[in-house]
C-alpha positions in Angstrom: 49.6 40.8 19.1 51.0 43.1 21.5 55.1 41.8 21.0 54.3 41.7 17.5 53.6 45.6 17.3 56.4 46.2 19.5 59.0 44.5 17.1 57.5 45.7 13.7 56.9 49.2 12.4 53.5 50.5 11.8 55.0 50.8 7.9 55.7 46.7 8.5 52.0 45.9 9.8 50.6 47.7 6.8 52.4 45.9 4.5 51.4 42.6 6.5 47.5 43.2 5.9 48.1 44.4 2.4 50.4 41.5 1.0 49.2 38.4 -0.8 48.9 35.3 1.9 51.9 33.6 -0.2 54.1 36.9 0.6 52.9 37.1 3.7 54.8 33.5 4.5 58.1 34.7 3.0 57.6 38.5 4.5 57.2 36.5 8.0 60.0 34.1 7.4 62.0 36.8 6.6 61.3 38.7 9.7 61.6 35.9 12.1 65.2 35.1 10.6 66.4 39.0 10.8 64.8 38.6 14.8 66.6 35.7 15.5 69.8 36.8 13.5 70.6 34.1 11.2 71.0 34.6 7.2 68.7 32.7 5.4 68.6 32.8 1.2 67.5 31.4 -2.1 63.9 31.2 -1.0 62.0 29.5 -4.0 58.2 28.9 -4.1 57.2 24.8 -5.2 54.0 23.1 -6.1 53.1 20.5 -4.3 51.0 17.5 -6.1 47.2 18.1 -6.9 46.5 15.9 -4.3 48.4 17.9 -1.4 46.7 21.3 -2.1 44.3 20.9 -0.2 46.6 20.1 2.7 49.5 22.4 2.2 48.7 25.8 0.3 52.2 27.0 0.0 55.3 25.2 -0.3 58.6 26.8 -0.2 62.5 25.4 -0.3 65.1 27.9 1.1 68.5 27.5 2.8 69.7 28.5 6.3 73.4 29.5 6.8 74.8 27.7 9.8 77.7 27.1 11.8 80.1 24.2 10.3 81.1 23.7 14.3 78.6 25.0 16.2 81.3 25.1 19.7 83.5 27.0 17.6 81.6 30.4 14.8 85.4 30.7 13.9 84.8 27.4 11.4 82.5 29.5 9.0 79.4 28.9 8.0 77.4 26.7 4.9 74.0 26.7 3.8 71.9 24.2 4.5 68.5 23.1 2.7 65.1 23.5 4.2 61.8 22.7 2.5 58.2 24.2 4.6 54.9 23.0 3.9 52.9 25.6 4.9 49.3 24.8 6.8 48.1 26.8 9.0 50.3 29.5 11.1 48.4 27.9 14.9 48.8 24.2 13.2 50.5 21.6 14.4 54.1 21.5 12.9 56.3 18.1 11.7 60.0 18.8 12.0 61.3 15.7 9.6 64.6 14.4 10.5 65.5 12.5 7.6 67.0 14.5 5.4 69.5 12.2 3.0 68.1 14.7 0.8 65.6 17.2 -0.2 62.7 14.7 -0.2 60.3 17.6 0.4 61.5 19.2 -2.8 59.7 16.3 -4.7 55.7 17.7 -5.2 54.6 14.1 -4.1 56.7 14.0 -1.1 54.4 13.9 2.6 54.4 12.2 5.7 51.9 10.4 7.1 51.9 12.2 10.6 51.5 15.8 8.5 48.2 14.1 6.7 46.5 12.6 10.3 46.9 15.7 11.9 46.5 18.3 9.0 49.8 19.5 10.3 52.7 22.1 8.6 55.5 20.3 8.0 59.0 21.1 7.6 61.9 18.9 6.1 65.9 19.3 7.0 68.4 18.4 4.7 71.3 16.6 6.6 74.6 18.7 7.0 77.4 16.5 4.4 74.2 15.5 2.1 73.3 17.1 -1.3 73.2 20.7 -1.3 74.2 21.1 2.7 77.9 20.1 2.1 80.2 22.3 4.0 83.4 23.1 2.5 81.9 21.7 -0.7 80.1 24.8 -1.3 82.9 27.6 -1.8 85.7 24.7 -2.7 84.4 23.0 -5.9 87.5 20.9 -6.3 87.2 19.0 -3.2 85.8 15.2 -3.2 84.7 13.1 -0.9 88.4 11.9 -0.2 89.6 15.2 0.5 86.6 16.1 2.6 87.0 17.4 6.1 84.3 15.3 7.7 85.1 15.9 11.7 81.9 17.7 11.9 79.9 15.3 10.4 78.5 14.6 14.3 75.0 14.0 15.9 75.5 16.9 18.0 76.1 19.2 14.9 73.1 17.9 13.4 71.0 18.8 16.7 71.9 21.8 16.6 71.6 22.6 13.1 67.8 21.2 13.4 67.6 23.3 17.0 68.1 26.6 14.9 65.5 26.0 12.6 63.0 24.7 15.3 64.0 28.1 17.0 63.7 30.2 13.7 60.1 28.7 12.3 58.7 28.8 16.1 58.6 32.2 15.4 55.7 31.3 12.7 54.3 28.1 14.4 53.0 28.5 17.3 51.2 24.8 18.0 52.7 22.2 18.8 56.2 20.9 17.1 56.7 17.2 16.5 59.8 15.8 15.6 59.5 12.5 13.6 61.6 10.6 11.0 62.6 7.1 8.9 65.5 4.6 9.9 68.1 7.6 9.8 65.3 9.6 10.4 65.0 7.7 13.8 68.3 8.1 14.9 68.1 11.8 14.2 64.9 12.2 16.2 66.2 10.5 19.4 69.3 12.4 19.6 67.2 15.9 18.6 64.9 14.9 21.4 67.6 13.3 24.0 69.9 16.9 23.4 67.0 19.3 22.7 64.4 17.9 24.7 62.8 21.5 25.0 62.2 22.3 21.2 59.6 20.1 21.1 56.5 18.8 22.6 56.3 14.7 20.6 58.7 12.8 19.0 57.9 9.7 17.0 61.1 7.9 15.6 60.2 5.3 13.1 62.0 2.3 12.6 65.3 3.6 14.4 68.6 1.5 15.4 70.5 2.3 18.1 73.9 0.6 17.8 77.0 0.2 19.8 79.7 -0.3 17.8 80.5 -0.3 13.7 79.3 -4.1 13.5 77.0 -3.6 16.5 77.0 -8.1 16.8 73.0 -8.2 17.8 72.1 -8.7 14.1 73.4 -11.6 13.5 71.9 -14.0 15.6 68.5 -11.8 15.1 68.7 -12.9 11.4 70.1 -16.2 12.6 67.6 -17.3 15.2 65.1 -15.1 15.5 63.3 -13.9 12.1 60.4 -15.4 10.1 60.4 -19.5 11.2 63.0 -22.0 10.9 61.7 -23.4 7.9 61.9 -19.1 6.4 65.6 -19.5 7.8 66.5 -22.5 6.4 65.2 -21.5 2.8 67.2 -18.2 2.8 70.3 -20.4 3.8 69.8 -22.9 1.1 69.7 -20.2 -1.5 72.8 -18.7 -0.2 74.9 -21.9 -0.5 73.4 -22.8 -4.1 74.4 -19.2 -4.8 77.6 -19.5 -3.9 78.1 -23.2 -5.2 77.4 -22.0 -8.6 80.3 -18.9 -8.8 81.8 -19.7 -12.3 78.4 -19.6 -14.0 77.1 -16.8 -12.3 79.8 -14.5 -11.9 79.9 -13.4 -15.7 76.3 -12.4 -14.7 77.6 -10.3 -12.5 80.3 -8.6 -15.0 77.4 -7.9 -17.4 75.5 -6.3 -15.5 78.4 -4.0 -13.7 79.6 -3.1 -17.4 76.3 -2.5 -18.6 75.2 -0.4 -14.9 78.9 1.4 -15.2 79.2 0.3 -11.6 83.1 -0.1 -10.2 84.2 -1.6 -6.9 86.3 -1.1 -4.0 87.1 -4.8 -4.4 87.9 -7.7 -7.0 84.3 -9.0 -8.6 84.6 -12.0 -6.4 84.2 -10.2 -3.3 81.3 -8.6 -4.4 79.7 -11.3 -5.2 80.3 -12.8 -1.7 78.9 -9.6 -0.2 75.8 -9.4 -2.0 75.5 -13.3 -0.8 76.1 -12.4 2.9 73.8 -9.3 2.8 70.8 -11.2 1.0 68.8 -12.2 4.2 69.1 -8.4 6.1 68.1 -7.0 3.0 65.1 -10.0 2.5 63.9 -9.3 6.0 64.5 -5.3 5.7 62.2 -4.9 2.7 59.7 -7.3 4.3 59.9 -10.4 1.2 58.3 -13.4 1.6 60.0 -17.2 1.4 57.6 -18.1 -1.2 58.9 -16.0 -4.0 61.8 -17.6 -3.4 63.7 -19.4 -6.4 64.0 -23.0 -5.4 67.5 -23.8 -5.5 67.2 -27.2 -7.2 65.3 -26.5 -10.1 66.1 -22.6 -10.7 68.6 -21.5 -13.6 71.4 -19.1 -13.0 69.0 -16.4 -14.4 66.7 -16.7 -12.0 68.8 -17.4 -8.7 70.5 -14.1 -10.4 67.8 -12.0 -10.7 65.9 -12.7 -7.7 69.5 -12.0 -5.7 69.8 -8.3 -8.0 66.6 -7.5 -7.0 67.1 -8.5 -3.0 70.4 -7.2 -2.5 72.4 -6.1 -5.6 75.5 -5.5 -6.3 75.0 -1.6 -6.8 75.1 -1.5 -3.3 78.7 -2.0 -2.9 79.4 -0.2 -5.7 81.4 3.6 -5.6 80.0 6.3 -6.5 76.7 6.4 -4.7 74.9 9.0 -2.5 75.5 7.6 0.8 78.8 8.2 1.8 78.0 10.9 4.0 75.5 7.9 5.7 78.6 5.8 6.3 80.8 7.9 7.4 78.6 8.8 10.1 78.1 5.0 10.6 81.9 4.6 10.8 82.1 6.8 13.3 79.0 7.1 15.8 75.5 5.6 14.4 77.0 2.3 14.3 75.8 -0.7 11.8 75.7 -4.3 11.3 77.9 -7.4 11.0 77.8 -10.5 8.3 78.3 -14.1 9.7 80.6 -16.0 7.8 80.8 -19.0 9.7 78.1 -20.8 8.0 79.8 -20.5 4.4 83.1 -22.0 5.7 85.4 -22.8 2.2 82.4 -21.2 -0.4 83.6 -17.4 0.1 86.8 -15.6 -1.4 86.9 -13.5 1.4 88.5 -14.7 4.5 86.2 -12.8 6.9 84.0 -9.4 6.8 85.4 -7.8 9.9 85.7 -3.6 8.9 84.0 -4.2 5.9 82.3 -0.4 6.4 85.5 0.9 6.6 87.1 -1.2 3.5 84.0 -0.6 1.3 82.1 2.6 2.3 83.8 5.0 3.7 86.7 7.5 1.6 89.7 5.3 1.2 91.8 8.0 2.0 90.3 8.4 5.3 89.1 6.3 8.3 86.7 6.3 11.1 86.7 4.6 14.3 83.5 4.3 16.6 83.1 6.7 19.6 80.2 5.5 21.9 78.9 8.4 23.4 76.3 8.6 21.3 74.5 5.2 22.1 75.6 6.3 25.7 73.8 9.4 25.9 70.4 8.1 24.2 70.5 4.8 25.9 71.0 7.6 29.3 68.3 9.8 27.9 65.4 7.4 27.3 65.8 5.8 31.0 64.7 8.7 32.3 63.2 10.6 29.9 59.3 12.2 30.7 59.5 13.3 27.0 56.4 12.2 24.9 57.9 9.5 22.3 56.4 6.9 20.5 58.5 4.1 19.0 57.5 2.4 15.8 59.2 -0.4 14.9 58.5 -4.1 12.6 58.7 -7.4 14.5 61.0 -9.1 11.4 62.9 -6.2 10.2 66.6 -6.7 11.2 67.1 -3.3 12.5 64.9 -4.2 15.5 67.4 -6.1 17.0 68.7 -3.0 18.4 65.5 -0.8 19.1 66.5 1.3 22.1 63.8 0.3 24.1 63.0 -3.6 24.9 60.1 -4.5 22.8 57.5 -5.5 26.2 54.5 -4.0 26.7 53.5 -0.5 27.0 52.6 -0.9 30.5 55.8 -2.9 31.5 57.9 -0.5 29.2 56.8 2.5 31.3 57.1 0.8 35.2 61.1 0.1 34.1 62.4 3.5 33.9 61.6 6.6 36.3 59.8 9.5 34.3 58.8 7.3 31.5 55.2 7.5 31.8 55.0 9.2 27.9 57.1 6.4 26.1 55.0 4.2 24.2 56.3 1.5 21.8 54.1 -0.3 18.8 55.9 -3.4 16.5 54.2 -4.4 13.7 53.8 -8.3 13.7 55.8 -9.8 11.1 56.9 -6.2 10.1 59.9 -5.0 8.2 61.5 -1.6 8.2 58.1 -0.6 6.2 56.4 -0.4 9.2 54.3 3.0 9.8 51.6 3.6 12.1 49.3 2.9 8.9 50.8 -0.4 8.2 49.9 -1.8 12.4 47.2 -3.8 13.1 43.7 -2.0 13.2 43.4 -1.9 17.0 47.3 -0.8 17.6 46.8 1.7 15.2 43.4 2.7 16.6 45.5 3.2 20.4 48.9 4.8 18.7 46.9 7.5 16.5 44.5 8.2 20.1 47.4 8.5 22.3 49.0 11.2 19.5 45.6 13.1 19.3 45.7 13.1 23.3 48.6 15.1 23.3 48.7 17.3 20.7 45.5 18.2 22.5 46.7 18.8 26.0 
């Protein structure tokens, strides 16, 4: 209490005990940003879902000016969007990393680590996503092909989420815990691996580390190691019918682009090779089972259709969509997978699917190549780390092939690595890239939720 008289006037701490609780938060937030010496605007009060009130008693959206280049203020600045789910000021706090966009700004939106642990929780919009676009913001007529993406860059995004750790620690004093989804994942282990220091846990869920734009370990995972041979086999089957049966298919696949209003980078032919090749990443992704699979000789073209638009549809190649920013950042440092043609020798129109990200994803007028550093300085990182991170992963889901950690148990896991005492990893048996600490078995989850009590309460 003592710094806080010191750095507000008597007038200030008046107004403090005088204020509703709800303007209290904002009077406080305001504050801490005027202390730290960052601009922060548009602060906007939400309602969170009946069923989250008694968790979260305020909720508030709000956006934080930061640096576009945060080596170089000369750059300029854009706003970036941050949602706070207020608990308790000596709470536990979630730092979510996912951030493709304002999830928190839906009233349902939570997170399962927030609801164990009764925690605040605080959601970052990702720079280039949404309402965080820099340049975007004062330049209305630029477009994703004129877009200056060079600081699209982990290291950006490290620091943007470092600024807001620092700004909100000003509010939060218990401990911080930085956790997110797929992206999510990645985000969290370079937050951690660059800001080790802002927080005290981190728990990336589901997150890839790749080395390359078609890292080449998803493949054979798909290949050899998923589901059983007889899953394999029946995947492969339905591929090859699929492809087999092109001319009565295909005007499937125009109806449903005309009626969707979906256009390609490509001829219709291609896609429809593309959503063949993707079909068992996305299977084993979303965690399907073989048995709901059509059987090739006795489905109809409707049904082999329909069961491949609901697996891995075409409006996933299509332009237009959300996720450029995503694949950019693929292109150029997250990395991504590879399809295997070989085993569809003379049924494709394609001739191969090397640089497909480049040829379908990214802006045609630009491209990316991969810089490594980033799986370098992770993959350096988490050998040595003593940080406290728990790795949640699912045993089928093809991202697993390149969890950064090798999936052994916790005991081995920690003996390979000096300092490495606090990593803990948990894969769901059978798992996809659904798996959540909820979702393990009852005695792993039992372990992973004690060892996350343990140290929120050291």
């Amino acid at each position: 209490m003592a710094r806080f008289i010191k750095r507000f006037s008597i007038a200030a701490l008046l107004l403090f005990f005088f204020i509703p609780a709800s303007a209290q938060l904002v009077e406080k937030l305001k504050a801490a940003a005027d202390e730290y010496g960052i601009k922060i605007s548009g602060i906007k009060s939400l309602e969170p879902a009946e069923n989250l009130k008694s968790l979260y008693s305020k909720k508030y959206q709000f956006f934080v000016e930061q640096p576009i280049d945060h080596t170089n203020p000369a750059m300029g600045t854009f706003r970036q969007r941050v949602v706070l789910l207020h608990c308790g000021y000596d709470r536990p706090t979630v730092l979510v990393t996912e951030g493709y966009n304002s999830r928190g700004a839906n009233p349902k939106y939570n997170n399962e680590l927030s609801t164990m642990f009764r925690t605040n929780m605080v959601e970052v919009e990702h720079r280039y996503f949404q309402e965080s676009i820099p340049f975007m913001q004062n330049d209305k007529s630029i477009t994703d092909e004129t877009l200056n993406w060079n600081y699209m860059t982990a290291k950006n995004e490290a620091a943007d989420l470092h600024r807001v750790n620092q700004l909100l620690k000003k509010l939060y004093s218990g401990k911080w815990i930085a956790t997110g989804i797929s992206k999510g994942g990645q985000t969290a282990m370079f937050y951690t691996t660059y800001y080790p220091n802002d927080i005290d846990i981190s728990v990336p869920y589901v997150g890839p580390l790749c080395k390359g734009q078609e890292d080449g370990r998803h493949e054979p995972f798909l290949a050899e190691f998923v589901g059983t041979e007889k899953d394999r086999q029946i995947l492969k089957d339905f591929q090859v019918e699929f492809l087999k049966r092109r001319e009565t298919i295909t005007p499937l696949f125009e109806e449903l682009s005309k009626k969707q209003k979906l256009t390609y980078k490509m001829p219709i032919s291609a896609v429809y090779d593309y959503c063949v090749l993707e079909f068992p990443f996305a299977f084993w992704q979303w965690g399907y089972k073989t048995s709901i699979v059509p059987d090739p000789k006795s489905a109809t073209d409707k049904e082999m259709f329909d069961f491949l638009v609901k697996t891995s549809g075409p409006d996933y190649f299509a332009e237009g969509g959300t996720t450029a920013p995503f694949f950019v950042q693929a292109a150029k440092e997250l990395g991504y997978y590879g399809y295997d043609t070989k085993p569809f020798k003379g049924l494709l129109t394609i001739k191969d699917a090397e640089g497909y990200l480049n040829k379908l994803f990214v802006p045609q007028s630009q491209k990316f190549s991969f810089d490594k550093y980033l799986y370098k300085d992770i993959k350096r990182f988490l050998k040595k780390t003593d940080s406290k991170m728990m790795f949640i992963y699912g045993e089928f889901d093809p991202w697993s092939a390149v969890m950064p950690v090798a999936p052994v148990k916790n005991e081995e896991l920690k003996k390979k690595g000096k300092g490495r005492e606090n990593m803990y990893l948990f894969v769901e048996p059978g798992g996809s890239h659904r798996a959540r600490i909820n979702t393990l078995p009852e005695q792993m989850k039992k372990e992973a939720v004690a060892i996350l009590k343990g140290w929120l309460e050291e």
